[in-house]
N, C-alpha and C positions, 0 to 999 in steps of 0.2 A: 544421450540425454545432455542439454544445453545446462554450464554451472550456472546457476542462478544464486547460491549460495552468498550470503556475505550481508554487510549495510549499507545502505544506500542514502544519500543525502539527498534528502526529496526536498521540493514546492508545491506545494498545492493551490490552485488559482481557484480559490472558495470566495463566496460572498461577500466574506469580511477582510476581504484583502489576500494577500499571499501569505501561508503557512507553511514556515520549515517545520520539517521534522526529520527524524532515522527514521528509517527503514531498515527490520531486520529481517533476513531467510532463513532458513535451517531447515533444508529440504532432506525428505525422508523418500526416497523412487515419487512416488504419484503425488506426496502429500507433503505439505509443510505447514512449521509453528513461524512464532515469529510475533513482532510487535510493530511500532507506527507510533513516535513518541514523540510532541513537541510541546510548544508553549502550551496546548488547550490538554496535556495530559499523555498519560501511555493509554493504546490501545492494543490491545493482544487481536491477535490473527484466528479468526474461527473457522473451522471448513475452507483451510486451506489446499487446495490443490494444485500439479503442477503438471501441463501440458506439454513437453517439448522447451520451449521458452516463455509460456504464456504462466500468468500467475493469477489463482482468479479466488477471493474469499471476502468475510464478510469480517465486519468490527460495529460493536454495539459502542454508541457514542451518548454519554451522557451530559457532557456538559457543550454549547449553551443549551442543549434540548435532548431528549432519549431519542434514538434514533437508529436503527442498524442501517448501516453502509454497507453497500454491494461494490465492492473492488475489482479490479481485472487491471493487467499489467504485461507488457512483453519484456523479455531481457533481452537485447542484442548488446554482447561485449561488457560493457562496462555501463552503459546508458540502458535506464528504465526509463517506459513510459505507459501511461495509464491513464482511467479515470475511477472517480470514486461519485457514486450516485449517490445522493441523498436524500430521497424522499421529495417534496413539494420543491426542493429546492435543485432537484436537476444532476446533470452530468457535471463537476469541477474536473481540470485536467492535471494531469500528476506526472510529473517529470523528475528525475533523478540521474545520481552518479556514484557507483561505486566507491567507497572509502578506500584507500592505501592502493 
């Protein structure tokens, strides 16, 4: 199994500009917790699962609007990359880096 473990300093290329935030893993075999924390709030990790390197789960977003998010993510090394679907508003791409 690929570590995916750790936080990750994300961007997210969303509608309202680009959004830092952490990214945190805490893989369990198949499954993992974790959060997704920036300026618009923390979001916890729901129906997290973990395929090999692939990372794929959901986060209910409330603020500017209620919304659950469909995430998916690969880890190769120290570099994540993703997207997070949003409803009317499409695929945003999510890229990251490993802390320490």
């Amino acid at each position: 199994m690929a570590q995916v473990d750790g936080s990750y300093d994300c961007v997210t290329k969303s509608p309202m500009g680009d959004q830092k935030s952490v990214f945190t893993v805490n893989s369990d075999g198949d499954s993992f917790t974790g959060q997704n924390a920036g300026a618009m709030g923390s979001l916890d990790v729901q129906n997290g699962k973990v395929d090999g390197n692939k990372l794929t789960w959901t986060m209910d977003m409330k603020v500017p609007m209620p919304m659950t998010l469909e995430c998916e993510a690969t880890i190769d090394g120290d570099t994540l990359t993703g997207t997070i679907k949003a409803g009317a508003f499409g695929s945003m791409a999510m890229t990251g880096t490993r802390q320490g």
